[in-house]
NUMISE-653785 format. One line per field, with one value per atom (N, C-alpha, C): residue number from 1; residue in one letter; atom name; y, x, z. Coordinates in steps of 0.1 Angstrom, whole numbers, plus 5000, padded with zeros to 4 digits. Layout:
seq <- NUM,...
type <- A,...
atom <- CA,...
v <- Y,...
u <- X,...
w <- Z,...
This chain:
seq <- 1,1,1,2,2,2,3,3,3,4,4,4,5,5,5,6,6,6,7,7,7,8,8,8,9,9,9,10,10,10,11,11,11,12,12,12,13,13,13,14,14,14,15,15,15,16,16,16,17,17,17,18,18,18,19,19,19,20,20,20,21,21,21,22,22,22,23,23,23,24,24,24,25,25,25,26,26,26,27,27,27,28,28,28,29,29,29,30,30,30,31,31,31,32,32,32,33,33,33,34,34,34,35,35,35,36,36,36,37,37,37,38,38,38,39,39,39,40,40,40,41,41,41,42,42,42,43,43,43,44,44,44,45,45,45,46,46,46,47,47,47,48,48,48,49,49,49,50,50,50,51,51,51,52,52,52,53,53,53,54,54,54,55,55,55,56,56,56,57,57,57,58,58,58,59,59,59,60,60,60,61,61,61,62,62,62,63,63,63,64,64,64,65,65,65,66,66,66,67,67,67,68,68,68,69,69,69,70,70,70,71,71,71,72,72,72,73,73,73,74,74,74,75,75,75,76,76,76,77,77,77,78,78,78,79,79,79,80,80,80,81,81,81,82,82,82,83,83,83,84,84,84,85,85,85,86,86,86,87,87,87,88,88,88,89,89,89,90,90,90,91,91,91,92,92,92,93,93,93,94,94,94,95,95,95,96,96,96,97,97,97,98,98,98,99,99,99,100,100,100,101,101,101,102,102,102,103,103,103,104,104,104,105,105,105,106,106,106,107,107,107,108,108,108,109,109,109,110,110,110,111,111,111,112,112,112,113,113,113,114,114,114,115,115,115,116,116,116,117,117,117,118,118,118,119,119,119,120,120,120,121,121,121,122,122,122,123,123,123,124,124,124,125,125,125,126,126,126,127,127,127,128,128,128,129,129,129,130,130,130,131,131,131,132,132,132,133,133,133,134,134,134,135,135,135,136,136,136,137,137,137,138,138,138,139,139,139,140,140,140,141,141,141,142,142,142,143,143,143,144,144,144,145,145,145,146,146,146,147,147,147,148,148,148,149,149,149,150,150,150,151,151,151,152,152,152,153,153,153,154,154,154,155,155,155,156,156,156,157,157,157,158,158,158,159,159,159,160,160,160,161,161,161,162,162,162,163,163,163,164,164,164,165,165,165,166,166,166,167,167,167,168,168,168,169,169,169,170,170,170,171,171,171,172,172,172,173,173,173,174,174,174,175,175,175
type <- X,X,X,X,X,X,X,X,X,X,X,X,X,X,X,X,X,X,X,X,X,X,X,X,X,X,X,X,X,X,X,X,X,X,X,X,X,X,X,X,X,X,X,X,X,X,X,X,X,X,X,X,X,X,X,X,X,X,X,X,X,X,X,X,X,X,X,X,X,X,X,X,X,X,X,X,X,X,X,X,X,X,X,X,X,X,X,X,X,X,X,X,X,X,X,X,X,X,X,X,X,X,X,X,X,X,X,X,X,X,X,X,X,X,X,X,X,X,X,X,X,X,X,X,X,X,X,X,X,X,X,X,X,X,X,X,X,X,X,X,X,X,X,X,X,X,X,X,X,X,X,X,X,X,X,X,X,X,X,X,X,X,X,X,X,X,X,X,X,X,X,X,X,X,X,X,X,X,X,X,X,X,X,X,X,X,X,X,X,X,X,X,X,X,X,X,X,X,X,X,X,X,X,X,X,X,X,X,X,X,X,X,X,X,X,X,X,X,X,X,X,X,X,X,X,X,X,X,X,X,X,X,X,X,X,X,X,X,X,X,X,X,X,X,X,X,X,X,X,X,X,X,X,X,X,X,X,X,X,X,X,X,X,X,X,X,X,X,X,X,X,X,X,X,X,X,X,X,X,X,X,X,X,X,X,X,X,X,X,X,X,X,X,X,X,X,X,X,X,X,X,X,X,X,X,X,X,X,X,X,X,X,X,X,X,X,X,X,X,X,X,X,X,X,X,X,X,X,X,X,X,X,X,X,X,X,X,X,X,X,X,X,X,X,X,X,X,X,X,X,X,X,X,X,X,X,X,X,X,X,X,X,X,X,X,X,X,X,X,X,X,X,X,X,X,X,X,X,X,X,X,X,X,X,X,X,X,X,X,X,X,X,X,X,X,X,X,X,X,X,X,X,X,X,X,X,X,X,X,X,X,X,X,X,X,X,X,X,X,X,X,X,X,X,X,X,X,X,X,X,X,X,X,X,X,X,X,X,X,X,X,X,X,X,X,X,X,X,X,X,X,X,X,X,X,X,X,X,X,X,X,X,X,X,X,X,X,X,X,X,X,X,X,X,X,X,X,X,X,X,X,X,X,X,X,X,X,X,X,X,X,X,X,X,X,X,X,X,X,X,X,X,X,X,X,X,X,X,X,X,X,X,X,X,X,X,X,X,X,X,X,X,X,X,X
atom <- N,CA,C,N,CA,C,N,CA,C,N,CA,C,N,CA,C,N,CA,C,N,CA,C,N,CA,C,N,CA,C,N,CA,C,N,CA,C,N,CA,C,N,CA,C,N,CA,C,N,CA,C,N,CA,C,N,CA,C,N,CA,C,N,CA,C,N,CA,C,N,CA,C,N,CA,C,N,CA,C,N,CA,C,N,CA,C,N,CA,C,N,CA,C,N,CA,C,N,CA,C,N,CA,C,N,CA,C,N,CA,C,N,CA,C,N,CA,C,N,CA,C,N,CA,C,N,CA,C,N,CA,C,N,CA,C,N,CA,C,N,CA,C,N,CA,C,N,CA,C,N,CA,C,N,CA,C,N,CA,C,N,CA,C,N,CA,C,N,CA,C,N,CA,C,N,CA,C,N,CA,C,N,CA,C,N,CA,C,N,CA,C,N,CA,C,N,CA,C,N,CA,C,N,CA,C,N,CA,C,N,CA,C,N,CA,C,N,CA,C,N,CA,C,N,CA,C,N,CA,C,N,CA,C,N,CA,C,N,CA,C,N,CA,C,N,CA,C,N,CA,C,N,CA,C,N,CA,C,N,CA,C,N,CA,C,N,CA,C,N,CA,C,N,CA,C,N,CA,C,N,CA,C,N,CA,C,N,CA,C,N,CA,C,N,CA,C,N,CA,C,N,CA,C,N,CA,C,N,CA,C,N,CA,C,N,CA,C,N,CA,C,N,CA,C,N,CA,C,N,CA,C,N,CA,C,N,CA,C,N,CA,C,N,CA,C,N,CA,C,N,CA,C,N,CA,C,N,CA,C,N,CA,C,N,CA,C,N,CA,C,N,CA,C,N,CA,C,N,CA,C,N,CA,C,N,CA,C,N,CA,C,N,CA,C,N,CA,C,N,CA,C,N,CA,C,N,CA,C,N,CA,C,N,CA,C,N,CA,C,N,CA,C,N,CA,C,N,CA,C,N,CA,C,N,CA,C,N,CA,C,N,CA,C,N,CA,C,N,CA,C,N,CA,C,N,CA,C,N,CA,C,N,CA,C,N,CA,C,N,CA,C,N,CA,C,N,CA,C,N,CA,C,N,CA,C,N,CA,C,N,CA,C,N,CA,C,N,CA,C,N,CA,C,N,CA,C,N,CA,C,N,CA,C,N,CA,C,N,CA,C,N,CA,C,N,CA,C,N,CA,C,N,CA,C,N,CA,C,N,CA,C,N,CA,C,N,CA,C,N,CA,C,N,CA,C,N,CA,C,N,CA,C,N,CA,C,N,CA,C,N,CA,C,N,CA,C,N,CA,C,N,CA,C,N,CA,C,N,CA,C,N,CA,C,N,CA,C,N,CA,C,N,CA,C,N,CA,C,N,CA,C
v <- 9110,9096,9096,9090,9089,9079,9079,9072,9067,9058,9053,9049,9049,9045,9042,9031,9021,9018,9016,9014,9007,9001,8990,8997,8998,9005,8999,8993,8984,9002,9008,9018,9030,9032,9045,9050,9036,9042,9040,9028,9027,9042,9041,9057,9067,9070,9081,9075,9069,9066,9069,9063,9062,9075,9084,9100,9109,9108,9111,9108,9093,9092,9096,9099,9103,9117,9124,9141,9141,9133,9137,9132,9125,9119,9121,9129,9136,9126,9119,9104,9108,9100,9097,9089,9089,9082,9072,9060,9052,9041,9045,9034,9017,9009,8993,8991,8997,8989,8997,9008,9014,9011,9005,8997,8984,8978,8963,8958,8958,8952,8960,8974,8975,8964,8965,8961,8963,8951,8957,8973,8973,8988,9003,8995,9011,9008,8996,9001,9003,8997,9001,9015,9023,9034,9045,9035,9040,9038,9046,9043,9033,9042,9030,9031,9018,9017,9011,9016,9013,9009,8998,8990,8992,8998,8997,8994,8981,8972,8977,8967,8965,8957,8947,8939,8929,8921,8911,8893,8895,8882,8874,8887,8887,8887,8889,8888,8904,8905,8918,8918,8923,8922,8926,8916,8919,8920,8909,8914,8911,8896,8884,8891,8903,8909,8918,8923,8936,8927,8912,8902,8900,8897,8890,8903,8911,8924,8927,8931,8931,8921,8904,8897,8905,8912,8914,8929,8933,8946,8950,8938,8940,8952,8958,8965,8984,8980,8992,8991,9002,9006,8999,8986,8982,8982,8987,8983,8977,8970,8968,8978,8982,8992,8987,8977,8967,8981,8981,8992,8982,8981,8975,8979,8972,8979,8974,8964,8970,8981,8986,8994,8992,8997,8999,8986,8988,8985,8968,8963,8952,8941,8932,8919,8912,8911,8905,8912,8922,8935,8927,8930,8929,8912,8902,8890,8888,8895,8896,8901,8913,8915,8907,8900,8889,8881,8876,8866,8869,8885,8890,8884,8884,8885,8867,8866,8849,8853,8849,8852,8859,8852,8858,8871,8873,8886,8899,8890,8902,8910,8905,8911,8923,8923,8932,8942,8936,8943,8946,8958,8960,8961,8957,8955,8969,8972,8984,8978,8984,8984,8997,9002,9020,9009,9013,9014,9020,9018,9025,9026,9015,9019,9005,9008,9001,9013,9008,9021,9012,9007,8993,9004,9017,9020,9021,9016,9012,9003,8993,8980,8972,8963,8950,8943,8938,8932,8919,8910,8896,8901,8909,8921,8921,8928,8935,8924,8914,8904,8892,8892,8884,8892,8900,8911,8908,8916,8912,8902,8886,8875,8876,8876,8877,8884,8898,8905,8898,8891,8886,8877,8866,8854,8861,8869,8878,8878,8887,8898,8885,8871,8860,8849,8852,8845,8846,8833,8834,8844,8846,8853,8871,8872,8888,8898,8894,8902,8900,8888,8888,8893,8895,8902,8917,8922,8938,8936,8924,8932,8927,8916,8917,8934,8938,8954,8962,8965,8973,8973,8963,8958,8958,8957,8959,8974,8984,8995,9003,9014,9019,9026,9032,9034,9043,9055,9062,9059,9055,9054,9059,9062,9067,9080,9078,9091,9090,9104,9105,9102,9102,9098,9087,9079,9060,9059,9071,9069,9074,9077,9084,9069,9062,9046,9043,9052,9047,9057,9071,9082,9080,9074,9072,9065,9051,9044,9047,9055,9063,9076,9078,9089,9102,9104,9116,9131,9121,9135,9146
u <- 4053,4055,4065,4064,4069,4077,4091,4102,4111,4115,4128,4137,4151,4162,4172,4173,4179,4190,4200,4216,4221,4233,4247,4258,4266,4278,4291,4304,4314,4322,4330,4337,4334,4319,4317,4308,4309,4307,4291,4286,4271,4265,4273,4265,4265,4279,4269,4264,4259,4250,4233,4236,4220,4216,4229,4227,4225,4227,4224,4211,4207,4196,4184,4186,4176,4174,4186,4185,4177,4179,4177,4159,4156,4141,4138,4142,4135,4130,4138,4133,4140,4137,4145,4152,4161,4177,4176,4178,4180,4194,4200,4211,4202,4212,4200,4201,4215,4214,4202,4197,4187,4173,4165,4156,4153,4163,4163,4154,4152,4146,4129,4129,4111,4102,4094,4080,4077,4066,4067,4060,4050,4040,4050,4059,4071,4074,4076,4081,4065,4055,4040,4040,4042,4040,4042,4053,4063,4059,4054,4051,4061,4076,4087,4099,4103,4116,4129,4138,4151,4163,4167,4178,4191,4202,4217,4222,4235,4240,4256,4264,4275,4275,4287,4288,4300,4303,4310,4306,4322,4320,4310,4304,4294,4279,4280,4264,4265,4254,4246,4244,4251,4252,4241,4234,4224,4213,4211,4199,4192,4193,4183,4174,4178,4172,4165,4165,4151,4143,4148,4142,4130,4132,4122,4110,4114,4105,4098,4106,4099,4085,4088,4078,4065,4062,4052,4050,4055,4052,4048,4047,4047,4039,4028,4024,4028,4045,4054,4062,4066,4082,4087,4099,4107,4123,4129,4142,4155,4166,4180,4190,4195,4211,4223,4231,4242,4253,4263,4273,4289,4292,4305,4317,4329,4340,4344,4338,4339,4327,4335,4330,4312,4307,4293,4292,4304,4304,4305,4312,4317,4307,4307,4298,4297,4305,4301,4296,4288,4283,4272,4266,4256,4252,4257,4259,4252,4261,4256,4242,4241,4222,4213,4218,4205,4202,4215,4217,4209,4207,4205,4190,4179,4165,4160,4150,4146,4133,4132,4120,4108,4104,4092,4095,4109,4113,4115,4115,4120,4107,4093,4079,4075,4083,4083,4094,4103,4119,4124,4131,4141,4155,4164,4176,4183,4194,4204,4216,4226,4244,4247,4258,4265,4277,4285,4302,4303,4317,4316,4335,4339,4354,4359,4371,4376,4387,4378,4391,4394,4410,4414,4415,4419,4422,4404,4394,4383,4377,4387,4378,4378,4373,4377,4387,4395,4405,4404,4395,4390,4390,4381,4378,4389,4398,4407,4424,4419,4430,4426,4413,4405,4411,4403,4406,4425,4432,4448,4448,4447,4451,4444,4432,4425,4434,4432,4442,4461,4461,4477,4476,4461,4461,4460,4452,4446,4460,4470,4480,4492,4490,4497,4492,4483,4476,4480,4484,4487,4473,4462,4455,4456,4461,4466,4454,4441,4425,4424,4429,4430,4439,4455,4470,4459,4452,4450,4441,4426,4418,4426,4437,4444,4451,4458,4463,4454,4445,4428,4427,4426,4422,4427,4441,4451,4451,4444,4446,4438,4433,4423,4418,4409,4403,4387,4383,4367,4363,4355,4352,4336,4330,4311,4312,4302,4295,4283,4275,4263,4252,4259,4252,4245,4251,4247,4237,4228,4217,4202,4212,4197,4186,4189,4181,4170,4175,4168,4159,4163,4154,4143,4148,4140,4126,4133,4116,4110,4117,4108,4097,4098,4091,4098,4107,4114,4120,4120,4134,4125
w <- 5688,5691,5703,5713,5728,5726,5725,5720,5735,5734,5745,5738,5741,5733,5747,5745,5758,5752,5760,5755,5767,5757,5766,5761,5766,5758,5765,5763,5769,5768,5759,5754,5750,5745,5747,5731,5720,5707,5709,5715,5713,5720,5734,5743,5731,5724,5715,5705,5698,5689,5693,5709,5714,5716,5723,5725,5709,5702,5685,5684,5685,5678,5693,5702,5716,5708,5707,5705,5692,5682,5670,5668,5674,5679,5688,5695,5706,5716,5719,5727,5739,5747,5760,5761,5767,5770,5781,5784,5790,5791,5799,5799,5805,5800,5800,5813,5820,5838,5850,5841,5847,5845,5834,5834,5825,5829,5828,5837,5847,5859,5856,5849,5853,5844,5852,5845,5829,5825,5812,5816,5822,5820,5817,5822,5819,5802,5798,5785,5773,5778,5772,5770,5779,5779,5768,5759,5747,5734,5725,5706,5704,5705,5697,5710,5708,5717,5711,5707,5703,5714,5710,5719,5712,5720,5710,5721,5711,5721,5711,5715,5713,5704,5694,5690,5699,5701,5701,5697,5687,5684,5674,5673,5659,5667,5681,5690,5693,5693,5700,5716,5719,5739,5745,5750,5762,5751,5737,5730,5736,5740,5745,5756,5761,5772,5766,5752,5745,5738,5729,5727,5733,5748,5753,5758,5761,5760,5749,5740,5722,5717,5725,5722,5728,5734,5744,5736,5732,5728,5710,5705,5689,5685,5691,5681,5683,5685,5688,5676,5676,5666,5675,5671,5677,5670,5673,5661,5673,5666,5673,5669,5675,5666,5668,5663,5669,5662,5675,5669,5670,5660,5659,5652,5654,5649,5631,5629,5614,5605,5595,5584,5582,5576,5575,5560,5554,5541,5537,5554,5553,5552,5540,5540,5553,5561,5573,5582,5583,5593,5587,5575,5570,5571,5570,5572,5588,5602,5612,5611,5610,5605,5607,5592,5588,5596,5605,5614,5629,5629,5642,5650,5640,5641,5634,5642,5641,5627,5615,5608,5615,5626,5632,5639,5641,5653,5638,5625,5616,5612,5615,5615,5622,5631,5641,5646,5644,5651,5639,5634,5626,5633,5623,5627,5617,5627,5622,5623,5617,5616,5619,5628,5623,5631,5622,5626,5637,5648,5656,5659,5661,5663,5678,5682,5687,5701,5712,5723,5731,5733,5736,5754,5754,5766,5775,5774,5777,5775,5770,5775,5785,5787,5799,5797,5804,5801,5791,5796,5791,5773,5768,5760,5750,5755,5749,5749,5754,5755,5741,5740,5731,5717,5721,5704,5704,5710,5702,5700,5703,5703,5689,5688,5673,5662,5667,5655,5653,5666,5658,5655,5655,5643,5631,5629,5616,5609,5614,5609,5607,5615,5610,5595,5592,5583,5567,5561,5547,5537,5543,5535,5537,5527,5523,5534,5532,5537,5550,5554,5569,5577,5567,5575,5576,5564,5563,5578,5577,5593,5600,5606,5617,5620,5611,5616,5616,5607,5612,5622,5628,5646,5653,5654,5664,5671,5671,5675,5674,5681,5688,5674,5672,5665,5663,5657,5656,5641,5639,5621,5627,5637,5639,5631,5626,5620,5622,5624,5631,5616,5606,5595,5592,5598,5606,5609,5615,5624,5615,5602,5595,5594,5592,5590,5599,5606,5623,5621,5623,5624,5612,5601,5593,5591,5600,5606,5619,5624,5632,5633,5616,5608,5613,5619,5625,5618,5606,5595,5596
């Protein structure tokens, strides 16, 4: 199966995620500022194409841009792989998920989670000025759950494991 795995990465955790699951599915690697702009006939050419983006804010960065390609391609393996800084475990990862895909986009597109981490010395400023302001309302908050993710968040952080990716390889019949 002739695979693409296209990526956005702000810090560096989605690049390896996409690099894991390229090597591990034998797919090809694409960063998104490289073929965003082709034609669909370049992405036809592909059995299945995987998109990993970033999370912010609880959105998937630059979905609306594999979205609208996806429509056109349904009868492909299509999946999303949103990589973000909380836990794999967390009700609100999974929460984002459900949120990610429109009923009709969940027929076609599967949606993924893998943790990834937080590297404040790689982000954009805008970015990383948002996040502390966040984590110091968090870490100010009479609720006990929110003082704990305000300090979770306040500081750089790896929680990726390549183990994250079995889900994927999985619907791509790969193992």
């Amino acid at each position: 199966m002739k695979t693409a795995v296209i990526y956005t990465s702000q810090t560096g955790f989605t690049k390896k995620y996409a690099e894991w699951i390229a090597e591990k599915a034998k797919a090809e690697l694409f960063d998104l500022k490289d073929v965003q702009k082709k034609p669909l006939s370049f992405f036809e050419a592909y059995d299945a194409i995987i998109y990993a983006s970033w999370c912010m804010a609880g959105n998937v960065v630059k979905a609306d841009w594999f979205f609208t390609k996806a429509s056109s391609l349904k009868g492909k393996k299509l999946a999303v792989v949103a990589v973000g800084a909380s836990p794999n475990d967390n009700p609100e990862s999974e929460a984002a998920m459900n949120k990610l895909l429109t009923e009709e986009q969940k027929q076609y597109i599967k949606a993924f989670y893998c943790q990834g981490g937080i590297n404040y010395d790689k982000m954009k400023f805008m970015s990383k000025f948002a996040l502390k302001m966040f984590a110091n309302m968090l870490k100010k908050s009479k609720d006990p759950k929110q003082r704990e993710q305000g300090a979770f968040i306040d500081h750089s952080y790896d929680i990726s494991d390549i183990k994250f990716i079995e889900p994927v390889i999985e619907f791509l019949g790969k193992e």
